[in-house]
C-alpha beads as a LAMMPS data file, in Angstrom:
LAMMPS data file: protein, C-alpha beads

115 atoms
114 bonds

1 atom types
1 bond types

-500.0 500.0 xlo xhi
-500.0 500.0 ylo yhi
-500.0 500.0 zlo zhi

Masses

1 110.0

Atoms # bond

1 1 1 -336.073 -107.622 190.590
2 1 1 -338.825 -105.859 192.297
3 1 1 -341.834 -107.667 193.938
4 1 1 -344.560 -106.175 191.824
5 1 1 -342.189 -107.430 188.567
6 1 1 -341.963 -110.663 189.806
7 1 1 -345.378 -110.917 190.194
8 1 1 -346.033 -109.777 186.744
9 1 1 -343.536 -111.983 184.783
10 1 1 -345.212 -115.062 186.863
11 1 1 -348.348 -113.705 185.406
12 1 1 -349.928 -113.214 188.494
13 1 1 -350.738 -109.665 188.298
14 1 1 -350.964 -106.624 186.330
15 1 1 -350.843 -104.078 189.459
16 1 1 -350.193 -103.933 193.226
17 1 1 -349.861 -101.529 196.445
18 1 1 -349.281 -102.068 199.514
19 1 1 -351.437 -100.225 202.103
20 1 1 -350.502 -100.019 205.836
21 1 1 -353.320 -98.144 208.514
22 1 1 -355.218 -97.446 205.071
23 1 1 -353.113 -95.332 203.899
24 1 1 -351.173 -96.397 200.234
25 1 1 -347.363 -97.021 200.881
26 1 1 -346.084 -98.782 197.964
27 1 1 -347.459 -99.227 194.318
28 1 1 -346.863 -99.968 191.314
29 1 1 -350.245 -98.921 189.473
30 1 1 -349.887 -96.237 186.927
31 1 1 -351.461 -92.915 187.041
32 1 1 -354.210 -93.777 184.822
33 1 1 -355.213 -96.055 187.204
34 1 1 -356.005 -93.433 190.120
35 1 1 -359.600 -93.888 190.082
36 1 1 -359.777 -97.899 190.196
37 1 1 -357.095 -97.523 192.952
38 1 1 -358.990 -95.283 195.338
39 1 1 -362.151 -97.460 194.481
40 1 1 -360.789 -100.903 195.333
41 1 1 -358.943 -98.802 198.328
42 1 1 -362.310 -97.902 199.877
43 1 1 -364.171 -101.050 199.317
44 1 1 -361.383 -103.559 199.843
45 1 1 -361.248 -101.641 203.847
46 1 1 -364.438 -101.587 204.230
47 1 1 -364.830 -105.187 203.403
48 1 1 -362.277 -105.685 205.861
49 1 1 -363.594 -103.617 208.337
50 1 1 -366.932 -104.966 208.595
51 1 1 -365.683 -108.743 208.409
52 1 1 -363.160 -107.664 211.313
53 1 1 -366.595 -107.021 213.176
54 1 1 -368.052 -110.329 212.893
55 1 1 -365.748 -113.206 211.408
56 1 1 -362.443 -113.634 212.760
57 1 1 -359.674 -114.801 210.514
58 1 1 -361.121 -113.455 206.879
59 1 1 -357.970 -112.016 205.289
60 1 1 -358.668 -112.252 201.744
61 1 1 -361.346 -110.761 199.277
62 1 1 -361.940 -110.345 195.449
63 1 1 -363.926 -107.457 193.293
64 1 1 -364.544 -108.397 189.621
65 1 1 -364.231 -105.094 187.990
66 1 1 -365.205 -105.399 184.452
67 1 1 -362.822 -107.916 183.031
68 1 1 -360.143 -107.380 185.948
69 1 1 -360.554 -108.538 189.439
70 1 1 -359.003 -106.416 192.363
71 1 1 -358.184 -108.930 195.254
72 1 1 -356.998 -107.712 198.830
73 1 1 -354.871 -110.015 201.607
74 1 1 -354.568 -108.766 204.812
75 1 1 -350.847 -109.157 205.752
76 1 1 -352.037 -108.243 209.648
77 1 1 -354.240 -106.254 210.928
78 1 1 -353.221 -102.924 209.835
79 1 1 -351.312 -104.105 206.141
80 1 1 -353.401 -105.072 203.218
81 1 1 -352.060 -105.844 199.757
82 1 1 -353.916 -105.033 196.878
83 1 1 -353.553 -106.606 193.632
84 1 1 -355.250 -106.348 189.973
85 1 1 -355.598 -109.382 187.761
86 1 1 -356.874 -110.563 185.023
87 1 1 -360.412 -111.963 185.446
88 1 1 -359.160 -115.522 185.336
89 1 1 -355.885 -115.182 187.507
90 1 1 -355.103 -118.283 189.824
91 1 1 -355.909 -116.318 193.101
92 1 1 -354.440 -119.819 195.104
93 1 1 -351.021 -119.232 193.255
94 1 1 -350.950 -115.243 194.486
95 1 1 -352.069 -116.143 198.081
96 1 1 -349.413 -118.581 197.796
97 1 1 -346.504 -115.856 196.622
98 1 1 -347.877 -113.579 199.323
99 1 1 -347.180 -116.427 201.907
100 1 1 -344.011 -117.448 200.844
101 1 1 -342.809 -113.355 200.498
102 1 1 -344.262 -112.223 203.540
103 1 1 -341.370 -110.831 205.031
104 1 1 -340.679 -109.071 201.372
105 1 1 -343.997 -107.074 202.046
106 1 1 -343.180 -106.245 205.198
107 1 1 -339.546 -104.867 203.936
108 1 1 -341.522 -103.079 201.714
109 1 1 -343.187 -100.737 204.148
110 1 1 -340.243 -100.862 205.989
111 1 1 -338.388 -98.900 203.318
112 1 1 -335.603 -101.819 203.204
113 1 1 -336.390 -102.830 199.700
114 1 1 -337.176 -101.238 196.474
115 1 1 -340.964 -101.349 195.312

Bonds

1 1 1 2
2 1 2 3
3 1 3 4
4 1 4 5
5 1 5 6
6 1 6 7
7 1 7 8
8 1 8 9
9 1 9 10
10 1 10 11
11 1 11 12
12 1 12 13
13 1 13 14
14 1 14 15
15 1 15 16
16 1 16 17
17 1 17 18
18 1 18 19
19 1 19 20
20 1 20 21
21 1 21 22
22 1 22 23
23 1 23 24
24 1 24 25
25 1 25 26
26 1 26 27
27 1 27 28
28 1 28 29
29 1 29 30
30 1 30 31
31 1 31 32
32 1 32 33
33 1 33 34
34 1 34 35
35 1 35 36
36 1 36 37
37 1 37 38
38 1 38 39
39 1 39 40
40 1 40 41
41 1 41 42
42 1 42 43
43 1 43 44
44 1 44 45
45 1 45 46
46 1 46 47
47 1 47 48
48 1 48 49
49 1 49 50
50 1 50 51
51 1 51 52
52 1 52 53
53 1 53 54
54 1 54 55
55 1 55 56
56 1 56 57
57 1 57 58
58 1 58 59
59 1 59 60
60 1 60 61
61 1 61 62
62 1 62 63
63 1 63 64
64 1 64 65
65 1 65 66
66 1 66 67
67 1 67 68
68 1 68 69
69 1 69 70
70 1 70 71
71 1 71 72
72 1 72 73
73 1 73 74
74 1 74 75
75 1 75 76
76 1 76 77
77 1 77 78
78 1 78 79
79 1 79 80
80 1 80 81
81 1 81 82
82 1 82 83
83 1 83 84
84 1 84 85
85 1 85 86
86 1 86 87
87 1 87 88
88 1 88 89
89 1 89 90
90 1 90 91
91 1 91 92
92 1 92 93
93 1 93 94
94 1 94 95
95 1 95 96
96 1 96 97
97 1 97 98
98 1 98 99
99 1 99 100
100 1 100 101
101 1 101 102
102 1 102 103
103 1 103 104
104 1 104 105
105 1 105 106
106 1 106 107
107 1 107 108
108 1 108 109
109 1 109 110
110 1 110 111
111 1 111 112
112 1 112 113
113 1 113 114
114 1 114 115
């Protein structure tokens, strides 16, 4: 089973990528989903970027997006997953999964594992 399923059937997400030096590595959104990608993309690094600047240790943030939220975890400091919810999604129960499947993530840019 793939991460991004697992995450689904735990109903944790509807949607994730993986980005590594900004640039998109691994996802599982579909095509009609470009344009939400490449906006959570841009904000979700710039939010980083600017926090990086002044507060040390911020590795998570959250976008509500009409009834979705798009939520970002820095992995380290060039990795940043990228995940969309639903509105109400228990965002302590997916930082959780991303801490217990760290090294999963990491496989994943890696190549060692499928998406």
């Amino acid at each position: 089973m793939t991460i991004w399923r697992e995450m689904q059937d735990e109903g944790l997400i509807l949607y994730g990528c993986l980005m590594f030096g900004g640039e998109l590595k691994r996802s599982s959104f579909p095509a009609e989903y470009k344009k939400h990608l490449a906006v959570a993309k841009q904000s979700l690094t710039y939010i980083f970027r600017s926090v990086e600047k002044n507060a040390k240790g911020y590795d998570e943030a959250h976008m509500e997006i009409g009834d979705n939220l798009f939520s970002g975890f820095r992995l380290d400091k060039d990795s940043v997953v990228i995940f969309l919810s639903e509105h109400d999604a228990n965002t302590l129960h997916i930082r959780q999964f991303i801490e217990d499947n760290k090294k999963r993530f990491f496989d994943l840019l890696n190549d060692s594992q499928p998406a």
